[in-house]
C-alpha positions as CSV (number, residue, x, y, z in Angstrom):
1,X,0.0,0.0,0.0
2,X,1.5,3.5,-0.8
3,X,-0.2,6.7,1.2
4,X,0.6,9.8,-0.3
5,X,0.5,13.2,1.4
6,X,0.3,16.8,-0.7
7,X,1.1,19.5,1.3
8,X,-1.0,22.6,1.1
9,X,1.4,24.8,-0.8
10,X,1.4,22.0,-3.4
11,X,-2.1,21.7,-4.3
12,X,-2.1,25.1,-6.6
13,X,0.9,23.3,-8.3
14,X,-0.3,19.5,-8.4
15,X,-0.2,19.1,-12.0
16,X,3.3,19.5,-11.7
17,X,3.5,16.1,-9.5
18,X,1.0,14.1,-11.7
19,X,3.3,10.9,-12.1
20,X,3.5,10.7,-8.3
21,X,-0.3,10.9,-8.1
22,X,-0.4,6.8,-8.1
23,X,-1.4,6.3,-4.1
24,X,-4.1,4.2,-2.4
25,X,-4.9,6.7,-0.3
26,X,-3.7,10.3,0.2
27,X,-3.9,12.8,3.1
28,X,-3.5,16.3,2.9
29,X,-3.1,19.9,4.1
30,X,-4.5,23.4,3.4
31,X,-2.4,26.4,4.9
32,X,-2.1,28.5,2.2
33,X,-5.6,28.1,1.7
34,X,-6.4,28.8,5.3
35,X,-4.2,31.8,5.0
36,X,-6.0,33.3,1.4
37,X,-9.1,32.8,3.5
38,X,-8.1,34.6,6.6
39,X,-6.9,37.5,5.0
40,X,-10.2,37.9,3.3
41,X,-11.8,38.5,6.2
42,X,-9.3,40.4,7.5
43,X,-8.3,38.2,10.2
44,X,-4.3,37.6,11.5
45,X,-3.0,34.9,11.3
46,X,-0.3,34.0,14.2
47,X,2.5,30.8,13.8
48,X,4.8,29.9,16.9
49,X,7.4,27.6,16.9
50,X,7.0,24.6,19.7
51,X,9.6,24.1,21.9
52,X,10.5,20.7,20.1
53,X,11.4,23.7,17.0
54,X,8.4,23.2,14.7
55,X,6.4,25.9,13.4
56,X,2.9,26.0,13.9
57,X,-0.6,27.6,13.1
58,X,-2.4,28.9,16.8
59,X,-5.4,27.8,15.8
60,X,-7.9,30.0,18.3
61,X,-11.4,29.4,17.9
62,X,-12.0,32.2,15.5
63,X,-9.1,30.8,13.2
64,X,-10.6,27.0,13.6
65,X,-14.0,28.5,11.7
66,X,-11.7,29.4,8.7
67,X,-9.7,26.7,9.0
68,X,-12.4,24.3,8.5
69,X,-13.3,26.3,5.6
70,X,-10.0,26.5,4.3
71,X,-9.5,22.6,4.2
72,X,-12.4,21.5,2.7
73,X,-12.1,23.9,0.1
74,X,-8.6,22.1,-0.6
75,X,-10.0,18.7,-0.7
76,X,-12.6,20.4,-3.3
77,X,-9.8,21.6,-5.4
78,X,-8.4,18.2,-5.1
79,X,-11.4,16.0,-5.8
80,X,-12.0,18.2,-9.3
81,X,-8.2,17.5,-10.2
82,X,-8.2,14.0,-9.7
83,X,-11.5,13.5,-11.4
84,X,-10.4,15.0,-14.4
85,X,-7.7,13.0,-14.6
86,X,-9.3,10.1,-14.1
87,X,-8.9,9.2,-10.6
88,X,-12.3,8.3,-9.2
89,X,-11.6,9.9,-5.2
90,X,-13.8,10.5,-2.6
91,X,-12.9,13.6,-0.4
92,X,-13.8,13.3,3.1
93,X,-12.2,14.8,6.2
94,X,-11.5,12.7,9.3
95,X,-14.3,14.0,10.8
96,X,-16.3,12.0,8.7
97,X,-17.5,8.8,10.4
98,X,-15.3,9.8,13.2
99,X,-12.2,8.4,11.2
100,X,-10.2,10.2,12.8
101,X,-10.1,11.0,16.4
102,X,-8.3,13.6,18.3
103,X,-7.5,14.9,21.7
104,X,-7.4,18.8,21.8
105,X,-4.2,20.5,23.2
106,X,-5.3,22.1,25.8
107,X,-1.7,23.5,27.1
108,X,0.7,24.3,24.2
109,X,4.1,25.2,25.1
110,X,5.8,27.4,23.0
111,X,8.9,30.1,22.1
112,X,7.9,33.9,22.1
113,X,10.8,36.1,22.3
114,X,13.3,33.5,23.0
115,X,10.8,32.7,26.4
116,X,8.5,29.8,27.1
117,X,4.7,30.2,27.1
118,X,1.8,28.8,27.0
119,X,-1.6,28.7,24.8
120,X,-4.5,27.5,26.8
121,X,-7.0,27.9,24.2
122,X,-5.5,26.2,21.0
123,X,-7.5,24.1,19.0
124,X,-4.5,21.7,17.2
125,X,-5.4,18.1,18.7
126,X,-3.0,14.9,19.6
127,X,-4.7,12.0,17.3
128,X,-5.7,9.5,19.0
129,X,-7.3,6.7,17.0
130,X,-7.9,5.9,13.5
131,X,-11.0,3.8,12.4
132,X,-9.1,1.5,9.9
133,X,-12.4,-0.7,8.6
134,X,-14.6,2.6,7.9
135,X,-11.3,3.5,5.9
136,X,-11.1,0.1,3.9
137,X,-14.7,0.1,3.8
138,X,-14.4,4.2,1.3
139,X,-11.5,2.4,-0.7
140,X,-14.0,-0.1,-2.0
141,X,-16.0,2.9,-3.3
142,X,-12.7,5.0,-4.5
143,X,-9.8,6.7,-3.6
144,X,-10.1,8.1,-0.4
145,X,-8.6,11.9,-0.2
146,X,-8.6,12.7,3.5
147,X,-8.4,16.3,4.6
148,X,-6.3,17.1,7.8
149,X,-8.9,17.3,10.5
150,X,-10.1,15.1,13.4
151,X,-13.0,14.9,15.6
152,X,-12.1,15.7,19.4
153,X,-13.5,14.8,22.8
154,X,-16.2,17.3,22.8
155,X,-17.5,16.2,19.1
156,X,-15.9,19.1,17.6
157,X,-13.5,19.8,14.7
158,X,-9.9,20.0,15.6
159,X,-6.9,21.2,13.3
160,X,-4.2,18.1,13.2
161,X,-0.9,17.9,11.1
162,X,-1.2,16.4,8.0
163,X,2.2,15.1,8.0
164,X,1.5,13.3,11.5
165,X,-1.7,12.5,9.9
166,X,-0.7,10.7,7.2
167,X,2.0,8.6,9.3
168,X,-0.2,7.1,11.4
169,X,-2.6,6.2,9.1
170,X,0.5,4.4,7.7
171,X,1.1,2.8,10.9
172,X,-2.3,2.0,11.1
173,X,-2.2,0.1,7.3
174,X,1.2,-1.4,7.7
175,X,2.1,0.6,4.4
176,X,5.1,0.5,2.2
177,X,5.5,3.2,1.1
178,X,4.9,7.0,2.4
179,X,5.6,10.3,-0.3
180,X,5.2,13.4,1.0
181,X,4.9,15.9,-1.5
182,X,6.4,19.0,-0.8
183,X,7.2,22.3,-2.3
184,X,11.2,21.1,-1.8
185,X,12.7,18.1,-1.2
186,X,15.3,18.0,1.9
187,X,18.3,20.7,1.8
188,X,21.2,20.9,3.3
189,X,23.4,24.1,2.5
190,X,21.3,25.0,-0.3
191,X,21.7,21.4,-2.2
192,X,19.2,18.6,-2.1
193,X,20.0,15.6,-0.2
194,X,18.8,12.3,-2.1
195,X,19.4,9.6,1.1
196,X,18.8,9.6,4.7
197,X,19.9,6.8,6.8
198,X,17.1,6.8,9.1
199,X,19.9,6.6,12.2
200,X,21.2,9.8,11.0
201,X,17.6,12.1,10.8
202,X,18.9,13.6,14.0
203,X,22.1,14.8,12.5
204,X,20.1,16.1,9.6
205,X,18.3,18.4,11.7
206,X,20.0,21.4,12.1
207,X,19.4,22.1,8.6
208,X,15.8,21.8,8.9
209,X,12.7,24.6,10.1
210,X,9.4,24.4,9.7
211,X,7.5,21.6,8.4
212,X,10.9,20.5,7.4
213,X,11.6,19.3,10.4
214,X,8.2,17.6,11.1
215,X,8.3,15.5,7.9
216,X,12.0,14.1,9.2
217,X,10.4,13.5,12.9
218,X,7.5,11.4,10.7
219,X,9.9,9.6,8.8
220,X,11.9,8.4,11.3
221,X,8.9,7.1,13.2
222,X,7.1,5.6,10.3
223,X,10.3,3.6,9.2
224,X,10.7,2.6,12.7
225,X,7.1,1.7,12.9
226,X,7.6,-0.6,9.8
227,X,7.4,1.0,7.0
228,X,9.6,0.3,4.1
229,X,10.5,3.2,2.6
230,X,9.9,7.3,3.4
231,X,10.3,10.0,0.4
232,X,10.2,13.5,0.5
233,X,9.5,14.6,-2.9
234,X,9.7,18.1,-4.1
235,X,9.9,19.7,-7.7
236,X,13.8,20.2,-7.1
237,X,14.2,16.7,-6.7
238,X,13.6,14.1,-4.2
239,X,14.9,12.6,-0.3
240,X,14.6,9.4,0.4
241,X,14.0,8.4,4.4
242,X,15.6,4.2,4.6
């Protein structure tokens, strides 16, 4: 089985990444979408960086209204592209049937001017669980195209990563093969590396920020976890995770 995850930025740009479009199941994300939306409505947007060093969207209350907009416009924009190309897909979110379920963050501890603090009222969640047989059950049907949200304790909508997303649903499948398509593959002083020993991710860190550095904390523990073979691919070229 090969899961495939499109990051937000690519979705504008997935023609571009056609001959990698070949997954049984693909997860994705929607910030720049989120983003086009917010700024419509004239509402800021604010990203902290964790204290593991990964960026991240505060999603307040406010922002998870848009956000759940934002995504499911993405899958939209999706769905259309893969029909057209003959891809019969089915785009859901993981709150759908409960696939996906999720424990909000209720303190998240973060860097603000070199100082820890924390956000009390983010609505990011930890997932928890995914429903594996309601999943088989929508690939009989199609091609499921599963948008990055989860369903929390309280029934609600909750913002998750789509990288980690798309991992554990790997986990979950006991899949072979994980792509995560990306605007650039892995760089290290400016050049692309093309292997990663999955012993030496840590090493590798140093040159990663942002998302960057939450798709080599998901390889390492999918490969770990059993799967057989992690890729970042970008339209400069393309990291493999062994």
């Amino acid at each position: 089985m090969k899961i495939v995850k499109i990051g937000g930025g690519v979705i504008p740009h997935i023609h571009s990444f056609r001959e990698y479009l070949n997954g049984d199941l693909y997860v994705h994300g929607a910030s720049d979408y989120v983003d086009d939306i917010c700024r419509r409505a004239g509402v800021e947007v604010r990203r902290y960086r964790s204290v593991s060093g990964v960026e991240f969207r505060y999603t307040s209350p406010k922002i998870l209204e848009y956000y759940v907009m934002g995504v499911m416009w993405a899958n939209k924009e999706l769905i259309t592209y893969f029909q057209r190309t003959g891809i019969d897909a089915i785009g859901i979110s993981g709150v759908d049937l409960g696939i996906v379920r999720a424990r909000r963050k209720k303190l998240v501890k973060v860097i603000i001017d070199g100082k820890k603090k924390v956000l009390k009222d983010d609505h990011s969640g930890r997932i928890e669980g995914i429903k594996k047989k309601e999943i088989e059950a929508l690939m009989q049907l199609g091609v499921p195209v599963i948008a990055s949200l989860a369903l929390g304790e309280e029934n609600i909508p909750l913002n998750v990563d789509g990288d980690t997303l798309a991992t554990r649903i790997a986990e979950v499948f006991d899949t072979e093969e994980l792509i995560f398509l990306s605007d650039s593959a892995f760089l290290a002083n400016g050049e692309v590396v093309e292997r990663i020993p999955v012993d030496e991710v840590e090493r590798y860190m140093e040159h990663a920020s942002g998302g960057m550095r939450r798709k080599l904390m998901m390889a390492k523990r999918a490969i770990e976890g059993g799967v057989k073979c992690v890729a970042i691919q970008g339209l400069n070229g393309r990291t493999v995770i062994e």
